[in-house]
Every structure is written in structure tokens, then in C-alpha cells.
VODRENSE-966567 format. One record per residue: x negated, y, z negated of N, C-alpha, C in turn. Coordinates in steps of 0.02 Angstrom, whole numbers. Each point is the difference from the previous one (the first is absolute). Layout:
<doros>
<doro><n_east>X</n_east><n_north>Y</n_north><n_up>Z</n_up><ca_east>X</ca_east><ca_north>Y</ca_north><ca_up>Z</ca_up><c_east>X</c_east><c_north>Y</c_north><c_up>Z</c_up></doro>
...
</doros>
This chain:
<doros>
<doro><n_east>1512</n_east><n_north>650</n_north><n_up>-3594</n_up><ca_east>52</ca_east><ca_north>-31</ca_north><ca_up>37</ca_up><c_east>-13</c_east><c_north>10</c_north><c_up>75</c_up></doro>
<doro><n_east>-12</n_east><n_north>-43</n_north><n_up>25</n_up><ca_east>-7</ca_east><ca_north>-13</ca_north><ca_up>75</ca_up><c_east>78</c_east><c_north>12</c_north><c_up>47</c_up></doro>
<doro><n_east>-13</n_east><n_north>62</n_north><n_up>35</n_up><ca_east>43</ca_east><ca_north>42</ca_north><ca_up>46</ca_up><c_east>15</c_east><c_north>-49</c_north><c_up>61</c_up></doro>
<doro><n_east>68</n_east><n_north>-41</n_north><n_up>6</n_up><ca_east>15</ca_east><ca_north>-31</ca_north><ca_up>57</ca_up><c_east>-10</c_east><c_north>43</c_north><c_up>49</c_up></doro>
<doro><n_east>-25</n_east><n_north>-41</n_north><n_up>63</n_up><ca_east>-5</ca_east><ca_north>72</ca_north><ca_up>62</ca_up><c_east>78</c_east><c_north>-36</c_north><c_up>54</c_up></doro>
<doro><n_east>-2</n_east><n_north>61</n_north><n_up>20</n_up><ca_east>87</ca_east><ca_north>18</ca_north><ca_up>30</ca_up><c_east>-36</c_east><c_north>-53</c_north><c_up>69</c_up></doro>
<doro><n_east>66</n_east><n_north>4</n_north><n_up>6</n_up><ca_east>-1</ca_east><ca_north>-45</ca_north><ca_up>78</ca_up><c_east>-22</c_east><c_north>23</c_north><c_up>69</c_up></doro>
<doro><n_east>1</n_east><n_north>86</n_north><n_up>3</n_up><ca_east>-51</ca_east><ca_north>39</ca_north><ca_up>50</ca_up><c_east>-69</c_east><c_north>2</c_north><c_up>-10</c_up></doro>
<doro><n_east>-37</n_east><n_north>-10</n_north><n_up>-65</n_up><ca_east>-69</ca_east><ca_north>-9</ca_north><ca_up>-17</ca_up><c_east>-9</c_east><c_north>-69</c_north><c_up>29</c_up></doro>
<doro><n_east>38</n_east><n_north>-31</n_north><n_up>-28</n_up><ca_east>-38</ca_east><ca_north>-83</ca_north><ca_up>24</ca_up><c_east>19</c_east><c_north>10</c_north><c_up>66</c_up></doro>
<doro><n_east>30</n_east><n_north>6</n_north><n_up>34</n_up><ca_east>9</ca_east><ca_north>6</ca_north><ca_up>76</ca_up><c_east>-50</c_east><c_north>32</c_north><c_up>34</c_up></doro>
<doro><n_east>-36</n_east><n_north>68</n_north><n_up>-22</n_up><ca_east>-31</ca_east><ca_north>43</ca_north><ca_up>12</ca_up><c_east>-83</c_east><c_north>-37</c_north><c_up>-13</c_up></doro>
<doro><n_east>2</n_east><n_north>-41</n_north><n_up>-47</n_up><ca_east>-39</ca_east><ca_north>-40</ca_north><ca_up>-19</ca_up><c_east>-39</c_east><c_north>-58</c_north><c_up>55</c_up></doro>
<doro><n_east>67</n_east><n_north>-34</n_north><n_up>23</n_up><ca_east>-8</ca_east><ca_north>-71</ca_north><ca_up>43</ca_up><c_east>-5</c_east><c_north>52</c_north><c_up>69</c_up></doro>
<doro><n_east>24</n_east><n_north>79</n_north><n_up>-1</n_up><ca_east>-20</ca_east><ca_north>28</ca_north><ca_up>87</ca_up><c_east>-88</c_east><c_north>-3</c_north><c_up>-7</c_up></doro>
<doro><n_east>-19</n_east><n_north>30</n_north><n_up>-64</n_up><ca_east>-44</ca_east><ca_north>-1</ca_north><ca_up>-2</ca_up><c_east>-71</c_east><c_north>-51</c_north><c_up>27</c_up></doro>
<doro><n_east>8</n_east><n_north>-48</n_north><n_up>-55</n_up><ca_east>-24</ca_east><ca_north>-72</ca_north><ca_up>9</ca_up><c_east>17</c_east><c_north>-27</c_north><c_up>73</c_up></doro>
<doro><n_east>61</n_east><n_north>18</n_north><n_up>46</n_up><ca_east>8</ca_east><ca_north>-41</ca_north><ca_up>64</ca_up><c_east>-46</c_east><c_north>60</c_north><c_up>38</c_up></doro>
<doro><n_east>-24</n_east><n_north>76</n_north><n_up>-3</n_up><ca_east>-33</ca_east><ca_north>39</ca_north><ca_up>20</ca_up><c_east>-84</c_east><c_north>-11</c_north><c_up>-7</c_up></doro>
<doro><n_east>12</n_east><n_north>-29</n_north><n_up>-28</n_up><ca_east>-93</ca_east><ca_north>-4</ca_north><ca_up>-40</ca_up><c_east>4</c_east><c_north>-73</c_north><c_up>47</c_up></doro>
<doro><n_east>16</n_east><n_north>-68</n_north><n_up>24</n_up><ca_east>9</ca_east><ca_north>-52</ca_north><ca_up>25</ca_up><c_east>1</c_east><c_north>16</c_north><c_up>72</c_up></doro>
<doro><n_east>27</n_east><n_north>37</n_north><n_up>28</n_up><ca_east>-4</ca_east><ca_north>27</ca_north><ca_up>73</ca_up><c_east>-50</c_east><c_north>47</c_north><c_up>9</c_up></doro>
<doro><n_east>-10</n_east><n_north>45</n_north><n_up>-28</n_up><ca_east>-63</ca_east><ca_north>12</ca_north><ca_up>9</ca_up><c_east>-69</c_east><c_north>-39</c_north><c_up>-7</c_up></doro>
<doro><n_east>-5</n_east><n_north>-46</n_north><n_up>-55</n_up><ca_east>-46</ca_east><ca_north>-71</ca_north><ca_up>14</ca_up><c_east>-2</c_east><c_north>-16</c_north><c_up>80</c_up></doro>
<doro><n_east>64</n_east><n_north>-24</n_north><n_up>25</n_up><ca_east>3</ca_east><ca_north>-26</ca_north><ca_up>44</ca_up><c_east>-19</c_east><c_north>43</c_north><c_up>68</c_up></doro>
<doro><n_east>32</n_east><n_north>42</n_north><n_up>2</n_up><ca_east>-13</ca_east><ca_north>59</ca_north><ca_up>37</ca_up><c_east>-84</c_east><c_north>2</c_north><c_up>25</c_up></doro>
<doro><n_east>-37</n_east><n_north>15</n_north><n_up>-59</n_up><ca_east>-73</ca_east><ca_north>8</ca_north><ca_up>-15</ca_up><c_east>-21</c_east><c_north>-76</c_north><c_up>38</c_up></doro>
<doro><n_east>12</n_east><n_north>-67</n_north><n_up>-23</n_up><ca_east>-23</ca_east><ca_north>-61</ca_north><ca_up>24</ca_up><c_east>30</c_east><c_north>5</c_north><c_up>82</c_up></doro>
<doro><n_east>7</n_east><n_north>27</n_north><n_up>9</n_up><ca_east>67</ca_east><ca_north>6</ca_north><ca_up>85</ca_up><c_east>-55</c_east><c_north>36</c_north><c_up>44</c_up></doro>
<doro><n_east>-3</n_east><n_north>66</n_north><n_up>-28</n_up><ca_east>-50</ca_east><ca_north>44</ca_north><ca_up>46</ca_up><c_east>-71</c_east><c_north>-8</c_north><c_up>-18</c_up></doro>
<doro><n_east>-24</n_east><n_north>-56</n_north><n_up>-53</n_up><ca_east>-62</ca_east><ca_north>-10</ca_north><ca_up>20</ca_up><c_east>0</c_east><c_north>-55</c_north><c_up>28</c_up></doro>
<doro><n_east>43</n_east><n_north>-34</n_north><n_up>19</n_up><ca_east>7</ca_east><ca_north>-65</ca_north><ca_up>40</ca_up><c_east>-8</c_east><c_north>12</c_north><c_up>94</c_up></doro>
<doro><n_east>35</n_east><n_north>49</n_north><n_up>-12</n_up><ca_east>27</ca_east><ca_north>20</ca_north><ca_up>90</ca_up><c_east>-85</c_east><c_north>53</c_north><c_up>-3</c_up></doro>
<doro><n_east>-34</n_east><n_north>19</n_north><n_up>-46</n_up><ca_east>-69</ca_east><ca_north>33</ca_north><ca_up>26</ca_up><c_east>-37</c_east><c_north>-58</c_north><c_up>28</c_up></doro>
<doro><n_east>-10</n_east><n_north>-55</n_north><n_up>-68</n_up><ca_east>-59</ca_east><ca_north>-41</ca_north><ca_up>16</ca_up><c_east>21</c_east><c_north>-49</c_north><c_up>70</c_up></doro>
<doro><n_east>81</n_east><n_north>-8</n_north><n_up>28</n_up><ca_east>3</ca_east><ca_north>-28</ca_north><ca_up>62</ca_up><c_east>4</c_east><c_north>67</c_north><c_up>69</c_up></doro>
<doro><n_east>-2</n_east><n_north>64</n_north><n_up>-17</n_up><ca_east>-21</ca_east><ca_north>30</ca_north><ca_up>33</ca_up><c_east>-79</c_east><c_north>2</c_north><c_up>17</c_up></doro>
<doro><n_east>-30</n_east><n_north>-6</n_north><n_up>-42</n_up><ca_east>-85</ca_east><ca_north>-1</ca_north><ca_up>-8</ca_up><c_east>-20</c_east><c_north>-61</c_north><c_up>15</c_up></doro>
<doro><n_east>21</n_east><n_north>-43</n_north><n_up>12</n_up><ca_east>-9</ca_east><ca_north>-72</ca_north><ca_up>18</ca_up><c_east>22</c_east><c_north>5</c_north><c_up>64</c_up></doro>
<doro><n_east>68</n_east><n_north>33</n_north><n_up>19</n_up><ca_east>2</ca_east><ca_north>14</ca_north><ca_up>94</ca_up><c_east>-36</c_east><c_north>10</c_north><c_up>40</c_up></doro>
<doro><n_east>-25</n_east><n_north>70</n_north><n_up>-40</n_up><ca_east>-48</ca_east><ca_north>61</ca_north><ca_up>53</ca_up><c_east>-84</c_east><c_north>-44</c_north><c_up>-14</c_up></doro>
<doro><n_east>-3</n_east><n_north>-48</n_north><n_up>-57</n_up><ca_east>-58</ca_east><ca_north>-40</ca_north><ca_up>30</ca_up><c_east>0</c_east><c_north>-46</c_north><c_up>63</c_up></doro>
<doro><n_east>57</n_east><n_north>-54</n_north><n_up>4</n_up><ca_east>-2</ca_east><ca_north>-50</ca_north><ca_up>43</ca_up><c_east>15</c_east><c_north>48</c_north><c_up>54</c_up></doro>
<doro><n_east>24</n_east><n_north>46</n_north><n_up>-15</n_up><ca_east>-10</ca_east><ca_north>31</ca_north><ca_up>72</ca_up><c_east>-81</c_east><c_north>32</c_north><c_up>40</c_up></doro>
<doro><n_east>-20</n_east><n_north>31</n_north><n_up>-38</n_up><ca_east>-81</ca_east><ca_north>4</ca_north><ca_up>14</ca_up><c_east>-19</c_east><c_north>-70</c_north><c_up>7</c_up></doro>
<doro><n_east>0</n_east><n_north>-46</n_north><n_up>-20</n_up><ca_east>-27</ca_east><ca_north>-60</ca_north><ca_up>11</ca_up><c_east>14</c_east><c_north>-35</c_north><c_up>65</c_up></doro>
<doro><n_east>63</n_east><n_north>15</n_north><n_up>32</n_up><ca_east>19</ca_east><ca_north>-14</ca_north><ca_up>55</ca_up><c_east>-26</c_east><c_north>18</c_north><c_up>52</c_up></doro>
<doro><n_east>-7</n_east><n_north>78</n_north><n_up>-22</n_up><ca_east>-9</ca_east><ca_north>48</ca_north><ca_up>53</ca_up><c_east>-87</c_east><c_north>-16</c_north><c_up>6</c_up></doro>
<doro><n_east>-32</n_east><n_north>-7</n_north><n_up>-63</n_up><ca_east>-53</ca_east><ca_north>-32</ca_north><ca_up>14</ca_up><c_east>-36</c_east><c_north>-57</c_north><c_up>42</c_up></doro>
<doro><n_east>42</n_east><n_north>-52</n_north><n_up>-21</n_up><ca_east>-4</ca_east><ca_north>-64</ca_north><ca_up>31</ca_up><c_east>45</c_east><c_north>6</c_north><c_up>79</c_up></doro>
<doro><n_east>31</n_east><n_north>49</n_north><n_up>5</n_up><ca_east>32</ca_east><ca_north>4</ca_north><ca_up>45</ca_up><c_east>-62</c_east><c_north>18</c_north><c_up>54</c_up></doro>
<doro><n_east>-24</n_east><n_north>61</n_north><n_up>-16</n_up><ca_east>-54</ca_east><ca_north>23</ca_north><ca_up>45</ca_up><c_east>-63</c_east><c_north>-46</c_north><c_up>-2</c_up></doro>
<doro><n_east>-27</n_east><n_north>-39</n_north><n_up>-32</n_up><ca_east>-57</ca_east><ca_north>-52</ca_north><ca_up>6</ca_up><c_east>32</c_east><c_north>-63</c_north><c_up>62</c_up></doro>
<doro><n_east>53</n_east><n_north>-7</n_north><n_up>-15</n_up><ca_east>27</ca_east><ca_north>-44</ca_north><ca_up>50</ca_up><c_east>5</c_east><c_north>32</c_north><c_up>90</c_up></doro>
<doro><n_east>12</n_east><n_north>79</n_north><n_up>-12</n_up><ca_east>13</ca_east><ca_north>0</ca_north><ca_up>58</ca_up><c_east>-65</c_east><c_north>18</c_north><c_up>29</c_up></doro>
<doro><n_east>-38</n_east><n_north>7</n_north><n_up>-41</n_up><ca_east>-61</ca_east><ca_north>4</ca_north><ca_up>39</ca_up><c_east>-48</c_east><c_north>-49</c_north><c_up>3</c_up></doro>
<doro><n_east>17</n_east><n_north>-57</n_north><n_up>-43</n_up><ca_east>-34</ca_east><ca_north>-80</ca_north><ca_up>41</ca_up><c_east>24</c_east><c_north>1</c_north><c_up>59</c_up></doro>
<doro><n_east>92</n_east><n_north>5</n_north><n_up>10</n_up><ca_east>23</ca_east><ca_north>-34</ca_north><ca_up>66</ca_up><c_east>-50</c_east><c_north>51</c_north><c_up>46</c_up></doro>
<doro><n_east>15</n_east><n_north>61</n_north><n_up>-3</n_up><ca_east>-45</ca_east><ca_north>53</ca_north><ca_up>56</ca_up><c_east>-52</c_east><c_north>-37</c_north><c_up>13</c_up></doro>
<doro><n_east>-48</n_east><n_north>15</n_north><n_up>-22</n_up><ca_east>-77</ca_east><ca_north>-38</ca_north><ca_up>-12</ca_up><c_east>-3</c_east><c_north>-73</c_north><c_up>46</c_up></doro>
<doro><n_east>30</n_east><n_north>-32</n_north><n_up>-24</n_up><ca_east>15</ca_east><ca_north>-60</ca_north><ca_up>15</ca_up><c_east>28</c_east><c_north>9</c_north><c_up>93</c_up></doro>
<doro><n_east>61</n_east><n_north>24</n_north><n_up>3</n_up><ca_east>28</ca_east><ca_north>30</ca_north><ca_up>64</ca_up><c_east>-49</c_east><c_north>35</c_north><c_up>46</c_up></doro>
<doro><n_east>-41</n_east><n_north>42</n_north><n_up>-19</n_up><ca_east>-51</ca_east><ca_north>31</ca_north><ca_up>41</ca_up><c_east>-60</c_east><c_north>-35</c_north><c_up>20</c_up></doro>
<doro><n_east>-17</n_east><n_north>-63</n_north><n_up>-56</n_up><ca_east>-32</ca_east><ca_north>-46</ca_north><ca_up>34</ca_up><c_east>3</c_east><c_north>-28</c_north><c_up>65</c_up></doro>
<doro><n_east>61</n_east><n_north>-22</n_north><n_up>-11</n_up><ca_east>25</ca_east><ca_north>-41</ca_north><ca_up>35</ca_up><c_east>13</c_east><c_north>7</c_north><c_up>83</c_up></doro>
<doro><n_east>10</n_east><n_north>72</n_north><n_up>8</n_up><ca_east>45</ca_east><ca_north>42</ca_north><ca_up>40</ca_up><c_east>-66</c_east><c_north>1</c_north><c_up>24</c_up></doro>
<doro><n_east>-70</n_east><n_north>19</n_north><n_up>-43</n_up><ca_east>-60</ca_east><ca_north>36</ca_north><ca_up>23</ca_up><c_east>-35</c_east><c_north>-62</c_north><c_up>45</c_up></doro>
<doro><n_east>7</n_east><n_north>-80</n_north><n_up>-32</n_up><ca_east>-9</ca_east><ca_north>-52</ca_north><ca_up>12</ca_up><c_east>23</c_east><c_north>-29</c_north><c_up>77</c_up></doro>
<doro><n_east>56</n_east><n_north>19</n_north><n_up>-18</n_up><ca_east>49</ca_east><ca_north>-30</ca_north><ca_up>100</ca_up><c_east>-21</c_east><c_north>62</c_north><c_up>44</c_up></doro>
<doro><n_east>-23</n_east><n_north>55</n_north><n_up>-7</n_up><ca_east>-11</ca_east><ca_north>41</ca_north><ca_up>43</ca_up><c_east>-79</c_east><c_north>-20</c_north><c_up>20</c_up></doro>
<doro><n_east>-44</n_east><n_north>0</n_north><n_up>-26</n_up><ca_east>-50</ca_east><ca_north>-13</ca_north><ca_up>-6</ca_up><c_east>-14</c_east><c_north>-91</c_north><c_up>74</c_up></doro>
<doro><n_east>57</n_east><n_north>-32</n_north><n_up>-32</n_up><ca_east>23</ca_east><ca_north>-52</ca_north><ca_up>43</ca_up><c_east>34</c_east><c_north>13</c_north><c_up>51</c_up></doro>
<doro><n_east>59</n_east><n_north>31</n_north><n_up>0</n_up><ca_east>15</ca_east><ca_north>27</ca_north><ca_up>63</ca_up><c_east>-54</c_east><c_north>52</c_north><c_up>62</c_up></doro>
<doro><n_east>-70</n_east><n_north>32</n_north><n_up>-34</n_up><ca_east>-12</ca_east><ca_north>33</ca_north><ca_up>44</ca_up><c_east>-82</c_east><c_north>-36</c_north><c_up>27</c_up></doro>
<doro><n_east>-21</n_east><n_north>-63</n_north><n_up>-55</n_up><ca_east>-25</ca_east><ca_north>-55</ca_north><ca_up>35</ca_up><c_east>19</c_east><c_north>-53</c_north><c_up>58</c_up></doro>
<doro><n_east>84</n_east><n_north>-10</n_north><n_up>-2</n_up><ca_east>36</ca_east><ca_north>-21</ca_north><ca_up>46</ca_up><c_east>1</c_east><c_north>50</c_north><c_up>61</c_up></doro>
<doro><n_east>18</n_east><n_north>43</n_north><n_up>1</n_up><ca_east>-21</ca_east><ca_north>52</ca_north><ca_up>51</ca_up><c_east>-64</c_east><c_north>2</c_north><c_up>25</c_up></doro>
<doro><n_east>-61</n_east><n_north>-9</n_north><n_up>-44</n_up><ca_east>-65</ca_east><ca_north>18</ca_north><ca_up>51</ca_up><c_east>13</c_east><c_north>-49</c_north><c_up>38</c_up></doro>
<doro><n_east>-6</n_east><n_north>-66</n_north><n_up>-22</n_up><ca_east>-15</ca_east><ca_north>-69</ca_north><ca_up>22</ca_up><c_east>71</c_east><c_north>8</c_north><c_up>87</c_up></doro>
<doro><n_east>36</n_east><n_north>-1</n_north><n_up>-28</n_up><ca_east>57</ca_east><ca_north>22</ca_north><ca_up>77</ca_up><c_east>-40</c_east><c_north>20</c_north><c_up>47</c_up></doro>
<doro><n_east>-22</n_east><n_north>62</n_north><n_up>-28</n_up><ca_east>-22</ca_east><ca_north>76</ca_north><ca_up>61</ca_up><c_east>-72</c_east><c_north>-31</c_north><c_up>36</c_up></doro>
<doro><n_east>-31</n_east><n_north>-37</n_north><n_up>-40</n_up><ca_east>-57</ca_east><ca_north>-47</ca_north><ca_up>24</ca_up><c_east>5</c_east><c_north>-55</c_north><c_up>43</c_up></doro>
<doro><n_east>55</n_east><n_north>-25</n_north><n_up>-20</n_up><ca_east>21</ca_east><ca_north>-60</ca_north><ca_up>49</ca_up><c_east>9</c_east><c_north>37</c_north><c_up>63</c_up></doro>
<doro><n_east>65</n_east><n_north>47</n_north><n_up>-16</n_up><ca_east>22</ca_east><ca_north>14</ca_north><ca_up>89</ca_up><c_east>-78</c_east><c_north>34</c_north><c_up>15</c_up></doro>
<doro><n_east>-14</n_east><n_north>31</n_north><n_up>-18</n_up><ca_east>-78</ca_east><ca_north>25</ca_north><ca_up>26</ca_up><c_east>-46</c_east><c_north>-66</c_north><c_up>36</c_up></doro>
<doro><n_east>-17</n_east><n_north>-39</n_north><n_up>-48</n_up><ca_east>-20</ca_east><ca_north>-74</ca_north><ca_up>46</ca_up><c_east>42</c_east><c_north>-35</c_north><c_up>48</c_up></doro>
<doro><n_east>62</n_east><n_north>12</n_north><n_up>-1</n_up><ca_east>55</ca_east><ca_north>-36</ca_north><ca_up>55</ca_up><c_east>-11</c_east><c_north>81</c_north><c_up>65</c_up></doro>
<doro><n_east>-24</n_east><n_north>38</n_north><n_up>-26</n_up><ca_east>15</ca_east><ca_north>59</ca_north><ca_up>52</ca_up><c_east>-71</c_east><c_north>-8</c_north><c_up>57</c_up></doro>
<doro><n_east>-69</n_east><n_north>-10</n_north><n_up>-65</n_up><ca_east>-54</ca_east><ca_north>6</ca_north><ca_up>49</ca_up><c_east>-11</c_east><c_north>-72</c_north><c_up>13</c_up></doro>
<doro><n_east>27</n_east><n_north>-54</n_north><n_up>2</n_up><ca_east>26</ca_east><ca_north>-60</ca_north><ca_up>30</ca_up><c_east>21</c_east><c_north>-1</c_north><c_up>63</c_up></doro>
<doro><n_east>49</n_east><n_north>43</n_north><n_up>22</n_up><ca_east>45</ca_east><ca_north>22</ca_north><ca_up>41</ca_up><c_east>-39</c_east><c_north>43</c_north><c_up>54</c_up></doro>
<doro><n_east>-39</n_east><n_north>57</n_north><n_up>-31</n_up><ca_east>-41</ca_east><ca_north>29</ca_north><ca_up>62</ca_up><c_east>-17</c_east><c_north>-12</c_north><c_up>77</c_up></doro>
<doro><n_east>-5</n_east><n_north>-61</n_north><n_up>-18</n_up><ca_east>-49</ca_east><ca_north>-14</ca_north><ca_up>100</ca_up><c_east>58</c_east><c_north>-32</c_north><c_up>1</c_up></doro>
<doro><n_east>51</n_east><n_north>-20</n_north><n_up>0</n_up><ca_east>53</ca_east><ca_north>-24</ca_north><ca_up>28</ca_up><c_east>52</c_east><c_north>43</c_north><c_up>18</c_up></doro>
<doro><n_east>7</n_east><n_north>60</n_north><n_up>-40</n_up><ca_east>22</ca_east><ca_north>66</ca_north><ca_up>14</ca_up><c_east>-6</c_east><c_north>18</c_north><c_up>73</c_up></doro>
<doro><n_east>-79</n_east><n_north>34</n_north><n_up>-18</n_up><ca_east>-51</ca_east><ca_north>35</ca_north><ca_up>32</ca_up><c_east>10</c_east><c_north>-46</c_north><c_up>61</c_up></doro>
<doro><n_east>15</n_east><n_north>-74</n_north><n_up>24</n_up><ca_east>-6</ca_east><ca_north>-21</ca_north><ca_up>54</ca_up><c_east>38</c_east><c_north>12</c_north><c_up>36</c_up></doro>
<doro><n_east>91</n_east><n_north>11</n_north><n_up>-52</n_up><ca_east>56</ca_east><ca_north>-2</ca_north><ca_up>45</ca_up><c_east>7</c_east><c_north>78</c_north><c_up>20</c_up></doro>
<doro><n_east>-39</n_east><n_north>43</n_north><n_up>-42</n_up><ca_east>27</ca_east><ca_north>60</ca_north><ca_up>32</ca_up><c_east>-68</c_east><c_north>3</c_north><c_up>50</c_up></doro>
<doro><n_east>-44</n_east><n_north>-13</n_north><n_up>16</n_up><ca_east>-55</ca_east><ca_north>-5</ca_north><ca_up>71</ca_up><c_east>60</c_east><c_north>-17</c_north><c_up>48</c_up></doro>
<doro><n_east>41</n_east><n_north>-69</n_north><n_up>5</n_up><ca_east>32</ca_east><ca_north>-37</ca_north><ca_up>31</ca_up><c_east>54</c_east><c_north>47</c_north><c_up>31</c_up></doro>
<doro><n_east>16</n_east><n_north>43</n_north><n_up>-51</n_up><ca_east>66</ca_east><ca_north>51</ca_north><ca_up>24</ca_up><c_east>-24</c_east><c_north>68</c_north><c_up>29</c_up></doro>
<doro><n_east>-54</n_east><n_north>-1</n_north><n_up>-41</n_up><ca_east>-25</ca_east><ca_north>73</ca_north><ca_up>59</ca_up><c_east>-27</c_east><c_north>-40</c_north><c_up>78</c_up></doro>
<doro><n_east>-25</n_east><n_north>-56</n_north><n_up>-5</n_up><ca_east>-30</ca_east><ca_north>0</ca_north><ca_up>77</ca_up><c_east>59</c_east><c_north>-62</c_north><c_up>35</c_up></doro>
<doro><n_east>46</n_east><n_north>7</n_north><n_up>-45</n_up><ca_east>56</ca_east><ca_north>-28</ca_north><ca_up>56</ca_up><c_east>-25</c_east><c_north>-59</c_north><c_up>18</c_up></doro>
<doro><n_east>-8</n_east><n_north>-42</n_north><n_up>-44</n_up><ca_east>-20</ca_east><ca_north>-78</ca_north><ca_up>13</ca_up><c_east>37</c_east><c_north>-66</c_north><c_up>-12</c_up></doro>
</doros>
């Protein structure tokens, strides 16, 4: 003869069964929040990766550039300092005449 079970067993029963179901879930929960934790701390290295390849094209790239206009700027400079140098020894005997003119009071 099969023993009806009291109404605290079956209760004790369905805590059971709803205990064993949350813990399923529980288990699917915290390996969920690992594998999107472990999936974070990648795209993050990947960033930080690609982050630093990028900043060191722009550098690279930037120091060219910088190395490039200076390089131009200090060809613009000779070429100046040459000119007035040719406008200066241009100038000489026309100088040289007016100050004759002012020392001998002419």
C-alpha cells in the first residue's frame, strides 16, 4: 500500500525541485557573467593593442612631417641669409662711398 505523502513533504518536495532549478540557473548566470567578463578583458587588450599601433603610426607619421617642414624651414633660412648676404655685398661700394663722403665732408 502506497503511503500518501503529507502536504509538508510535497511542499518540501516542490522547495526542493524549485532549489535544484535555481541553482541550474544560478550555475548558467555565473558562467555567463565569466565568459562576458573574459570576453571584456579581451577587447580590452585588443584596444589597448590597436590602441598603441595607432598611436604610433600617428607619431611616426607626425615626426615625419615635423622633421620634413623643419628641414624646409631651415632651407628657407639659408636661401634668406644668402640673399641679404648678396643684397649686402651689392651694397658695399655704395656704402663705402657714402661713408668716404661723410668722413671727408663732401
Amino acid at each position: 500500500m502506497e503511503t500518501e505523502k503529507t502536504l509538508l513533504q510535497q511542499i518540501r518536495e516542490k522547495e526542493q525541485e524549485v532549489a535544484k532549478k535555481i541553482d541550474a540557473v544560478r550555475a548558467e548566470t555565473d558562467a555567463s557573467i565569466a565568459a562576458a567578463k573574459t570576453n571584456a578583458e579581451n577587447l580590452l587588450c585588443t584596444a589597448n593593442a590597436e590602441g598603441k599601433v595607432a598611436a604610433e603610426e600617428v607619431y611616426w607619421r607626425t615626426k615625419g612631417e615635423t622633421e620634413a617642414r623643419m628641414e624646409q624651414l631651415q632651407q628657407d633660412a639659408r636661401r634668406d641669409a644668402d640673399m641679404a648676404a648678396e643684397k649686402g655685398r651689392k651694397n658695399i661700394p655704395v656704402a663705402a662711398e657714402a661713408i668716404v663722403r661723410f668722413v671727408t665732408m663732401e
